[in-house]
FIKOLZA-1660 file (N, C-alpha, C; in steps of 0.1 Angstrom, whole numbers, plus 5000, padded with zeros to 4 digits):
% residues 198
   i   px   py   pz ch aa at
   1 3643 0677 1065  A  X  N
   1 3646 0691 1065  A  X CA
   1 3646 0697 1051  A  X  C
   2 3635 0707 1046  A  X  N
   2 3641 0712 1039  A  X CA
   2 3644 0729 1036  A  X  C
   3 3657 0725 1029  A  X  N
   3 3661 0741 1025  A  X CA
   3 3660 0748 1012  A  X  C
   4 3658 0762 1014  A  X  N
   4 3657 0767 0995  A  X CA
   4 3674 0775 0997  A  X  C
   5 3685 0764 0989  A  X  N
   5 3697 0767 0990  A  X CA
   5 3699 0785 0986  A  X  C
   6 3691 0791 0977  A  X  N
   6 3690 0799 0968  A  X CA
   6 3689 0811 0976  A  X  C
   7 3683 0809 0988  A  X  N
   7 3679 0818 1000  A  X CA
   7 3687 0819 1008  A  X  C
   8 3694 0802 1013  A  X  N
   8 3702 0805 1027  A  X CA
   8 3714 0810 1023  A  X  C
   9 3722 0806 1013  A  X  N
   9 3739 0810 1013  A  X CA
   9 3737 0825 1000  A  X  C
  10 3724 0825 0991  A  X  N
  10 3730 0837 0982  A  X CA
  10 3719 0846 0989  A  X  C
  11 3713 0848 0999  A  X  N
  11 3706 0861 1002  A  X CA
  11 3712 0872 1009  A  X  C
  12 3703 0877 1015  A  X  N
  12 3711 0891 1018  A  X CA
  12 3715 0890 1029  A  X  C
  13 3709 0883 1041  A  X  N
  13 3715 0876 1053  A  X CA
  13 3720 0869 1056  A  X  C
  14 3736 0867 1052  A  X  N
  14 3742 0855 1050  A  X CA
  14 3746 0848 1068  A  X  C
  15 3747 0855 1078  A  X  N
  15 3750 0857 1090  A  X CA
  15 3729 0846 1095  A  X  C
  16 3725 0849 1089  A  X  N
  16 3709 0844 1094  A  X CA
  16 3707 0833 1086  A  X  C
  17 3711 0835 1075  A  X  N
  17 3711 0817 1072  A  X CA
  17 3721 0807 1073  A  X  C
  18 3734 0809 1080  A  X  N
  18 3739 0802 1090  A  X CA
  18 3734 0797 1097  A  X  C
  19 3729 0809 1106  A  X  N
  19 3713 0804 1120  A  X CA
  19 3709 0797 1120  A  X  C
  20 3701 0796 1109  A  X  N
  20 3691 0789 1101  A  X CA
  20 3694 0771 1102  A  X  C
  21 3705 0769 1092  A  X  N
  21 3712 0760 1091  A  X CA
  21 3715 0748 1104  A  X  C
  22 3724 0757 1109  A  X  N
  22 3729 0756 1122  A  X CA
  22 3716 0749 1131  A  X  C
  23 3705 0756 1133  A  X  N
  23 3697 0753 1141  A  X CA
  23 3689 0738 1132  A  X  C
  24 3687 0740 1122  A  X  N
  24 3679 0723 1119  A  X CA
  24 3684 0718 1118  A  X  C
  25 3701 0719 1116  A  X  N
  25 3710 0708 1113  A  X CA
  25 3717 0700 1124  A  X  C
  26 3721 0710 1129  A  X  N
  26 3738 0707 1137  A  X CA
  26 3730 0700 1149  A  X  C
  27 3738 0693 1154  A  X  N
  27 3742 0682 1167  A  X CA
  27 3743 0693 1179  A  X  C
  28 3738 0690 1192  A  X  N
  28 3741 0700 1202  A  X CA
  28 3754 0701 1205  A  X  C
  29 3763 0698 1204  A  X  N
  29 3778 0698 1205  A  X CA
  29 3781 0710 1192  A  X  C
  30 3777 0712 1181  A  X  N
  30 3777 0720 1167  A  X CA
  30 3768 0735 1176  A  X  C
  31 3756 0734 1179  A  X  N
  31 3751 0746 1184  A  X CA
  31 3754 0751 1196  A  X  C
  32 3764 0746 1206  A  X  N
  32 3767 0748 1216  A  X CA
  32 3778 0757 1210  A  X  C
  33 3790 0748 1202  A  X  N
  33 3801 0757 1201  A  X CA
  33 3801 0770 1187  A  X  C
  34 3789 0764 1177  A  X  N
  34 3785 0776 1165  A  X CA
  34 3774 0788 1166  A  X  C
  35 3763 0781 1173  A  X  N
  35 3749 0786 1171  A  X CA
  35 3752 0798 1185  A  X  C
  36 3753 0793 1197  A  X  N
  36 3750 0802 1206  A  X CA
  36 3755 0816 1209  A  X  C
  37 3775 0813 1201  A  X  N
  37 3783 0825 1202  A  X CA
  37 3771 0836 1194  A  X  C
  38 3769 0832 1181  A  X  N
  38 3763 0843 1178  A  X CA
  38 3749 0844 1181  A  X  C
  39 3739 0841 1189  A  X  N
  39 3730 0836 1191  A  X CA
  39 3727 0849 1207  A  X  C
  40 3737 0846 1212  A  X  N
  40 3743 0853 1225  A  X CA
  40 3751 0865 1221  A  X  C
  41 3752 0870 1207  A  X  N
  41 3760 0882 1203  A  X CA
  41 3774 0882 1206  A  X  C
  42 3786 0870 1212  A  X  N
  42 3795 0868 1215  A  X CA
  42 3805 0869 1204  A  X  C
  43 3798 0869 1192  A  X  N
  43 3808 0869 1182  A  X CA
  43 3800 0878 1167  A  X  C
  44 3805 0886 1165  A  X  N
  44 3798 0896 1159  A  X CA
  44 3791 0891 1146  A  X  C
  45 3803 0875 1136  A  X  N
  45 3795 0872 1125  A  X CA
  45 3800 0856 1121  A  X  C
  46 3788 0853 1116  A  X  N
  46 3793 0835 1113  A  X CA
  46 3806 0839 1110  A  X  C
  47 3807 0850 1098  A  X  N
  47 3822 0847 1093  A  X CA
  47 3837 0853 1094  A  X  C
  48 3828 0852 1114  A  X  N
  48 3844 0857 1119  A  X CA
  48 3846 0844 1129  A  X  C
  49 3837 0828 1123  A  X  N
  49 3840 0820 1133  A  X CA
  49 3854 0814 1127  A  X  C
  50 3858 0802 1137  A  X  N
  50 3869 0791 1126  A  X CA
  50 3868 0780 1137  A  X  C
  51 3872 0767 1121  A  X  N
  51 3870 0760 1124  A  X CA
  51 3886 0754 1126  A  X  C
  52 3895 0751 1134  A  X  N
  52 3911 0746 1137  A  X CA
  52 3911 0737 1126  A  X  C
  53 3908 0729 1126  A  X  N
  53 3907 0715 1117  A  X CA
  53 3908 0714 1104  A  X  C
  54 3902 0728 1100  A  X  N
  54 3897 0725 1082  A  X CA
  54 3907 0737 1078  A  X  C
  55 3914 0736 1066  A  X  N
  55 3916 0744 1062  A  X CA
  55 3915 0758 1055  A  X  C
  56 3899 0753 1053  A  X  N
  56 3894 0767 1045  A  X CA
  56 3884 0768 1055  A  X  C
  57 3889 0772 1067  A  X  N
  57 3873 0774 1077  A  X CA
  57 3869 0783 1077  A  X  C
  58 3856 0785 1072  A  X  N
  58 3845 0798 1072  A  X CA
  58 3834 0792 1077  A  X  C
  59 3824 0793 1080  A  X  N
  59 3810 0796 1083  A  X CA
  59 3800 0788 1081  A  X  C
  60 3807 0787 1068  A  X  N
  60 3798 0783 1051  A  X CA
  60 3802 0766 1054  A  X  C
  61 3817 0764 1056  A  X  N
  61 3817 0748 1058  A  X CA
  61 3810 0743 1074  A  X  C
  62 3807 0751 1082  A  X  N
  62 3803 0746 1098  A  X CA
  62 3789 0747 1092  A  X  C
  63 3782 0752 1086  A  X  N
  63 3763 0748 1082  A  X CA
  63 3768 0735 1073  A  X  C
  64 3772 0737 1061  A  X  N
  64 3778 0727 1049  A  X CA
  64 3779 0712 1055  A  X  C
  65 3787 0714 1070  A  X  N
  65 3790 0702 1077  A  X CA
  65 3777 0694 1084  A  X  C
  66 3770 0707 1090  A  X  N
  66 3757 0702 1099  A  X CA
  66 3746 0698 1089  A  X  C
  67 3747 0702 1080  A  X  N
  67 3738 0697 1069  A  X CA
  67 3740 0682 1064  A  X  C
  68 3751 0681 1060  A  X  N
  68 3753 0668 1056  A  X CA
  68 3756 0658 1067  A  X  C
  69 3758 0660 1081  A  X  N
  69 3762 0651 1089  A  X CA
  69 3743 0644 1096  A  X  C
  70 3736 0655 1091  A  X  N
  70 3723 0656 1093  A  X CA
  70 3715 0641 1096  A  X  C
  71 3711 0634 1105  A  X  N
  71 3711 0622 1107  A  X CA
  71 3693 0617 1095  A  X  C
  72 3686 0631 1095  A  X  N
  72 3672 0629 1088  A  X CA
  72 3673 0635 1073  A  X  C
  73 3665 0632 1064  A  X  N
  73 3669 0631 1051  A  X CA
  73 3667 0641 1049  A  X  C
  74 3673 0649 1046  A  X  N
  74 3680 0664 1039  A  X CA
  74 3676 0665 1021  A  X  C
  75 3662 0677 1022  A  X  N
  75 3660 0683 1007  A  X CA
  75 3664 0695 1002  A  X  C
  76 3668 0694 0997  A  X  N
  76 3673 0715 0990  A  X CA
  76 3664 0722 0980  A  X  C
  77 3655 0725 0979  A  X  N
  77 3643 0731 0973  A  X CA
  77 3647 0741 0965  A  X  C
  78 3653 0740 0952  A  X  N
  78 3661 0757 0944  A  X CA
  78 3650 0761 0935  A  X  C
  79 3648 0773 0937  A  X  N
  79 3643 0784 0929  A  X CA
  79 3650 0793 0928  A  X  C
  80 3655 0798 0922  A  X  N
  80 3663 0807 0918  A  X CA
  80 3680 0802 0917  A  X  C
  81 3690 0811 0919  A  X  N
  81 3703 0808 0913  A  X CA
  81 3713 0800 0929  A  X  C
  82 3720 0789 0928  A  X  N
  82 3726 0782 0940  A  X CA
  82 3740 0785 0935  A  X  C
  83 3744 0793 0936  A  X  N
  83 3758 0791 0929  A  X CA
  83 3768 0790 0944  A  X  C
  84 3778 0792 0944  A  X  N
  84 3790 0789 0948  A  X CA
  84 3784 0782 0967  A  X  C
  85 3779 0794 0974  A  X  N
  85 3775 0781 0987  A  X CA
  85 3766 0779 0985  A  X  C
  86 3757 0785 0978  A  X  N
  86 3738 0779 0979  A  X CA
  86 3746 0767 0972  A  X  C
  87 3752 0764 0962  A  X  N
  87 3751 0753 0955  A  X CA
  87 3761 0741 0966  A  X  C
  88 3767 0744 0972  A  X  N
  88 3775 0735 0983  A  X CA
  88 3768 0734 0990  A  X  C
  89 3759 0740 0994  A  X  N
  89 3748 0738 1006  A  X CA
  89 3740 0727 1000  A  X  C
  90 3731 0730 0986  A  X  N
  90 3727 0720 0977  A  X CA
  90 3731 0709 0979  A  X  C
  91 3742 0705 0974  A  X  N
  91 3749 0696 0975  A  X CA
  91 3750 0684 0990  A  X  C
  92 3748 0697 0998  A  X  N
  92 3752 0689 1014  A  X CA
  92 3739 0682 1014  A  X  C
  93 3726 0681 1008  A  X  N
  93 3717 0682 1009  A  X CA
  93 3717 0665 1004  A  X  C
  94 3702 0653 1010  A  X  N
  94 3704 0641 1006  A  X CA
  94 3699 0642 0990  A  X  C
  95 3687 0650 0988  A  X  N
  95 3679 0651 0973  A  X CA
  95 3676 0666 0970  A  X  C
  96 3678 0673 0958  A  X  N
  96 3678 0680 0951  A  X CA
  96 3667 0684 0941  A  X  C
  97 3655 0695 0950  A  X  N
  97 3642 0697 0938  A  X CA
  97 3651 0711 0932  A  X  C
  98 3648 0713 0917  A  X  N
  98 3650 0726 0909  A  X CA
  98 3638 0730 0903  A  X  C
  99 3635 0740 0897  A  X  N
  99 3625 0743 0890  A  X CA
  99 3634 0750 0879  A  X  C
 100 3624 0759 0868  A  X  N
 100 3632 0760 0855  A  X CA
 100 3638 0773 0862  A  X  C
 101 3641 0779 0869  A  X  N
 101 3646 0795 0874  A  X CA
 101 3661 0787 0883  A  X  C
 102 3659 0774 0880  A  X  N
 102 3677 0771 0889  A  X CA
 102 3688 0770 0879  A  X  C
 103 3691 0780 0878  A  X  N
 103 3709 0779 0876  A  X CA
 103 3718 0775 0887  A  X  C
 104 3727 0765 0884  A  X  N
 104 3735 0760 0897  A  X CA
 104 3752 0760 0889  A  X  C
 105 3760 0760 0898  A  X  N
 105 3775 0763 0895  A  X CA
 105 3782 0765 0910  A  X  C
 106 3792 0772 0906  A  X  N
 106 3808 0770 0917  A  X CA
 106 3814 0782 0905  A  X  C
 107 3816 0796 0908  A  X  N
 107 3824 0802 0901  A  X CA
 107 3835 0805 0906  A  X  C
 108 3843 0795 0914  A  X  N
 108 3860 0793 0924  A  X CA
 108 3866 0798 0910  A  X  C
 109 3866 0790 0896  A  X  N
 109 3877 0795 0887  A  X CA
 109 3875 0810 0880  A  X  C
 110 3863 0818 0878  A  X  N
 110 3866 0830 0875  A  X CA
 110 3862 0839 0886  A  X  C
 111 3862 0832 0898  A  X  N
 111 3870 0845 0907  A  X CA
 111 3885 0844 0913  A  X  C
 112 3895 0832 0909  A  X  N
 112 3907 0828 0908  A  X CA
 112 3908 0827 0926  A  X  C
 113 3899 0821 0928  A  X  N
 113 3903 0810 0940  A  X CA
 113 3897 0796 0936  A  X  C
 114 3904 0789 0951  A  X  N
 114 3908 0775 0947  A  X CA
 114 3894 0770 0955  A  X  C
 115 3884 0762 0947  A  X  N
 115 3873 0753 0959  A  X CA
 115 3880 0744 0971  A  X  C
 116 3872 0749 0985  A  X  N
 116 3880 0741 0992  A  X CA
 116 3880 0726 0995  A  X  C
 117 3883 0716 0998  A  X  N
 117 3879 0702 0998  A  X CA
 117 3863 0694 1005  A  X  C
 118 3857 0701 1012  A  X  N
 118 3842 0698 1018  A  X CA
 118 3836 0697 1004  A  X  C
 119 3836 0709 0999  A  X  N
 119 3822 0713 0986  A  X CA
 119 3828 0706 0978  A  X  C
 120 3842 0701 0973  A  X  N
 120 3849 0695 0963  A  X CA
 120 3839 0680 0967  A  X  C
 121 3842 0676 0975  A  X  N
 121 3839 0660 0983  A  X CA
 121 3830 0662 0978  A  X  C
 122 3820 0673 0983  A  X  N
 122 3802 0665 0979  A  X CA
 122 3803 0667 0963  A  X  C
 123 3806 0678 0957  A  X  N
 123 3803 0675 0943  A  X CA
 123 3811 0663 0935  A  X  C
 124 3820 0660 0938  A  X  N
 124 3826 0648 0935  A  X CA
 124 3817 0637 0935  A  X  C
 125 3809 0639 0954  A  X  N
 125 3801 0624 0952  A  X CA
 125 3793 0622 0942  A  X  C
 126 3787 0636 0942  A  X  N
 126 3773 0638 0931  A  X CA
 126 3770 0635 0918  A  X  C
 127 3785 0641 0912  A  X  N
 127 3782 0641 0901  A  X CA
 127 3792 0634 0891  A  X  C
 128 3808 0626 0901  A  X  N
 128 3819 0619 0894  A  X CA
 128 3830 0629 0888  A  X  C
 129 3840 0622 0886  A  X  N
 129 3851 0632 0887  A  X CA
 129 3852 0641 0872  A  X  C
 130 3848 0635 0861  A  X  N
 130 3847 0641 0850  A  X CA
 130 3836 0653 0852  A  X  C
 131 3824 0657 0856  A  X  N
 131 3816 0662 0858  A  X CA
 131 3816 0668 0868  A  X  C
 132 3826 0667 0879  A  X  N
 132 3828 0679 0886  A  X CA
 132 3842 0687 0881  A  X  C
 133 3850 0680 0875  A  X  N
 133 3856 0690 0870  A  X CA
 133 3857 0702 0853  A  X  C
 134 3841 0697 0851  A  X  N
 134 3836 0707 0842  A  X CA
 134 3828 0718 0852  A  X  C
 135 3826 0712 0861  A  X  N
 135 3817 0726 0867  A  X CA
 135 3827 0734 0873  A  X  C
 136 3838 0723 0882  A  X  N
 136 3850 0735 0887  A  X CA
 136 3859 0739 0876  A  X  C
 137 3859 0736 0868  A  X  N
 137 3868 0744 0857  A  X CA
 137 3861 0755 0846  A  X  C
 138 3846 0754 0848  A  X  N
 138 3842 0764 0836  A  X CA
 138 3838 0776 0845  A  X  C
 139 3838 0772 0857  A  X  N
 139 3829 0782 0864  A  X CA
 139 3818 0790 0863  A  X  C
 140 3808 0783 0855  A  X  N
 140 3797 0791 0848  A  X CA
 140 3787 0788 0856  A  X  C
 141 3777 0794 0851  A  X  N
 141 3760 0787 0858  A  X CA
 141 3755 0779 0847  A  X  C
 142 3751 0766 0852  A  X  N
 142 3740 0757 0846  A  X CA
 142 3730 0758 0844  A  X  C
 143 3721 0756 0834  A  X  N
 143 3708 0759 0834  A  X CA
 143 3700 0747 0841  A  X  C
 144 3688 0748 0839  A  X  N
 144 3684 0735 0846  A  X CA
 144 3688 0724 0841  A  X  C
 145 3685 0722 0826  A  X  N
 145 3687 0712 0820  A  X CA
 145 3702 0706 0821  A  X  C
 146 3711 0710 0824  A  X  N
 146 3726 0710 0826  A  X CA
 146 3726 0702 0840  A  X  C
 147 3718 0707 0847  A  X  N
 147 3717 0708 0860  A  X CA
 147 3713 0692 0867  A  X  C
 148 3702 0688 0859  A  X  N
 148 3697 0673 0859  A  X CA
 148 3704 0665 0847  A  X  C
 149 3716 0669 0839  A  X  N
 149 3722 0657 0834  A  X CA
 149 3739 0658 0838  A  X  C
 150 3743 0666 0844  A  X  N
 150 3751 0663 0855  A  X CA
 150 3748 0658 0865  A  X  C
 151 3741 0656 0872  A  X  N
 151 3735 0656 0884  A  X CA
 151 3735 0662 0895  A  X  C
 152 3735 0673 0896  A  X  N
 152 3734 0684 0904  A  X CA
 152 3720 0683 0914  A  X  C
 153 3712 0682 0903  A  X  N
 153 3693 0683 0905  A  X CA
 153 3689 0670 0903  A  X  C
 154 3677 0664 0915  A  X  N
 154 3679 0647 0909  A  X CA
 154 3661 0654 0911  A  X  C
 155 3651 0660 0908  A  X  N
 155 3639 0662 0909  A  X CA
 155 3637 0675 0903  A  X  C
 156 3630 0677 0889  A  X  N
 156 3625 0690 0884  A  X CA
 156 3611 0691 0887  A  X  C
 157 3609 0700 0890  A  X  N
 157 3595 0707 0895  A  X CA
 157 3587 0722 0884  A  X  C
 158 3577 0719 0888  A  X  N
 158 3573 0732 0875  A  X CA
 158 3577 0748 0880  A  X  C
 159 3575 0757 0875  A  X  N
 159 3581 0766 0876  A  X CA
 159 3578 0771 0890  A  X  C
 160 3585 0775 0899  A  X  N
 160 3578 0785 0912  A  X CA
 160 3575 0775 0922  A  X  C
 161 3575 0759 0921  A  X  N
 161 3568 0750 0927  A  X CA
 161 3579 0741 0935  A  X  C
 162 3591 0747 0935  A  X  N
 162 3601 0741 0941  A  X CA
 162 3600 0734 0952  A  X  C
 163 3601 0741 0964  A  X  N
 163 3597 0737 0974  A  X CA
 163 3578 0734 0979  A  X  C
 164 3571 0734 0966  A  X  N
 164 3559 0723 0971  A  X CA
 164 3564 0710 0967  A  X  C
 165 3569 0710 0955  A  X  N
 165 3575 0695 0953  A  X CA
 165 3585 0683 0962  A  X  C
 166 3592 0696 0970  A  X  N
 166 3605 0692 0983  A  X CA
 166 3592 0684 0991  A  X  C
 167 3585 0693 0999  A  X  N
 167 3575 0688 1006  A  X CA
 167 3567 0677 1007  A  X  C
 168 3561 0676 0996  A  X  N
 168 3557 0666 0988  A  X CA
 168 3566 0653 0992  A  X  C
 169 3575 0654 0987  A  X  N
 169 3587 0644 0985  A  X CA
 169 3591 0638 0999  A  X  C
 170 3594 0649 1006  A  X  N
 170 3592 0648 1025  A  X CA
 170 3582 0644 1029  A  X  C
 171 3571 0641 1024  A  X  N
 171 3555 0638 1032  A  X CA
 171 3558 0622 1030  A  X  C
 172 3561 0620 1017  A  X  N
 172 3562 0605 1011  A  X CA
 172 3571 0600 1021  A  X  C
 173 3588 0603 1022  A  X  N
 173 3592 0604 1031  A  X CA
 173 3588 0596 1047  A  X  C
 174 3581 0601 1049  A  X  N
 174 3579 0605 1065  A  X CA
 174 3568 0592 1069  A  X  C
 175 3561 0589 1054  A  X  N
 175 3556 0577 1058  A  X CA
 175 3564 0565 1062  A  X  C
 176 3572 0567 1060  A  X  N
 176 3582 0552 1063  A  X CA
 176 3589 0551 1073  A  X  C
 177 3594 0541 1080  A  X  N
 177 3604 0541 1093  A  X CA
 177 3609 0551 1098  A  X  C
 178 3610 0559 1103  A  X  N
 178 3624 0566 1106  A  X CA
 178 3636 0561 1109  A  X  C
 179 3636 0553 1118  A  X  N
 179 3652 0541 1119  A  X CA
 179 3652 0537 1102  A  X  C
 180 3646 0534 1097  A  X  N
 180 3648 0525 1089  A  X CA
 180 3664 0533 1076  A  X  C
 181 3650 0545 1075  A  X  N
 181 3659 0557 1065  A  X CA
 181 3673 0558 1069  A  X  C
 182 3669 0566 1082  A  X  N
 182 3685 0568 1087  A  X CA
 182 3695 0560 1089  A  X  C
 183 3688 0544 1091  A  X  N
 183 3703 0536 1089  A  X CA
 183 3707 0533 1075  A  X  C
 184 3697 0533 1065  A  X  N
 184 3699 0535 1054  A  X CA
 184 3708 0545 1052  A  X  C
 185 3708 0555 1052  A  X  N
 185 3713 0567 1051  A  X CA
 185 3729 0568 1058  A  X  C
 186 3728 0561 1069  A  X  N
 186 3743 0557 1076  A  X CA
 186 3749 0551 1069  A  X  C
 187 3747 0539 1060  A  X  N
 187 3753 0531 1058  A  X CA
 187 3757 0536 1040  A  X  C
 188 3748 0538 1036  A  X  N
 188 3753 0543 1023  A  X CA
 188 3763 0553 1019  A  X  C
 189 3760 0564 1030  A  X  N
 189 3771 0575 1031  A  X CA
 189 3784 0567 1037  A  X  C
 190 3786 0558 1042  A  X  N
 190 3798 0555 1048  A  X CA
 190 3799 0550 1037  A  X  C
 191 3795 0540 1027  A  X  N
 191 3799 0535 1018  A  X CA
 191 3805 0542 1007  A  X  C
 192 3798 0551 1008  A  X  N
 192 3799 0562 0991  A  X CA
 192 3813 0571 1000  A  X  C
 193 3814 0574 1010  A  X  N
 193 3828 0578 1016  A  X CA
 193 3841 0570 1014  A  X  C
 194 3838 0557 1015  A  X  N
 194 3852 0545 1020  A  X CA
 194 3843 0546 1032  A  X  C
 195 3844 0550 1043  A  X  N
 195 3842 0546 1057  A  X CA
 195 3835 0531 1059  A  X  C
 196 3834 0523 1053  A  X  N
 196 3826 0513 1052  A  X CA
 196 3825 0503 1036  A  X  C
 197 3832 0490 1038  A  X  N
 197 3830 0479 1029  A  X CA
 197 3822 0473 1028  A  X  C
 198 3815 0466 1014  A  X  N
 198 3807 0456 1015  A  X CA
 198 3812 0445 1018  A  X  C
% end
């Protein structure tokens, strides 16, 4: 799957790139109880769903969730700026293309709220606890270069070429097992979670 984070969480239809989300990502038990309410106009906006369970439930964590629980390898294609959910969305994501127009960040500390623990988790995985707490504590944007030595971005692409590069990357991809990846993919995330010892 891939996504241009840059589009789905900072554009102007944030209610449609939920949709979006929702629909390549989530499990039919996820579109049953996310996708259809609004889907069916039953509920006027992603971000008047909730989630019981989580404590910071918005919208933004039920794609965030479907993304990363994603059983097929998940690319995030950034051109332009990922900040606060493009960049959690990012994040939810298995690999990371940027071009030189990605600035990526979390600005939770200079809007004086607290990141909630989902987006915390993934950037934690990503980038280790020293290096996500420069990004949650300066609250700035990264430039690219920032971007690929934290690890934010694990693939730079030439300028504008973002998602041909994702694609690319997905085609190579797609040559190979499909069982194979995704148990791959099972087992590492359980690993890099705790859920799972060597």
């Amino acid at each position: 799957r891939l996504f241009r984070a840059s589009e789905v969480f900072n554009g102007q239809a944030p209610d449609v790139s939920i949709m979006i989300a929702l629909q390549n990502c989530a499990t039919p038990e996820q579109k049953a109880r996310w996708l259809r309410p609004l889907l069916e106009a039953r509920t006027r906006s992603a971000f008047g769903m909730t989630e019981p369970d989580v404590a910071s439930s918005d919208a933004t964590n039920i794609a965030t969730r479907a993304v990363r629980d994603c059983p097929l390898p998940t690319i995030a294609a950034i051109s332009g700026y990922a900040m606060g959910g493009g960049c959690g969305l990012a994040l939810a994501c298995d690999f990371r293309v940027g071009d030189a127009s990605t600035p990526m960040g979390i600005p939770a500390a200079r809007l004086g709220i607290v990141y909630g623990p989902l987006d915390c988790s993934l950037l934690l995985r990503q980038v280790g606890l020293a290096n996500a707490k420069r990004v949650l504590f300066s609250g700035r944007a990264f430039g690219l270069a920032d971007c690929r030595q934290l690890g934010l971005v694990d693939m730079v692409a030439e300028q504008g070429s973002a998602l041909d590069a994702a694609k690319s990357f997905a085609a190579d991809l797609s040559n190979n097992a499909p069982l194979s990846i995704a148990g791959a993919k099972l087992v590492l995330d359980a690993l890099a979670s705790g859920e799972a010892e060597a």
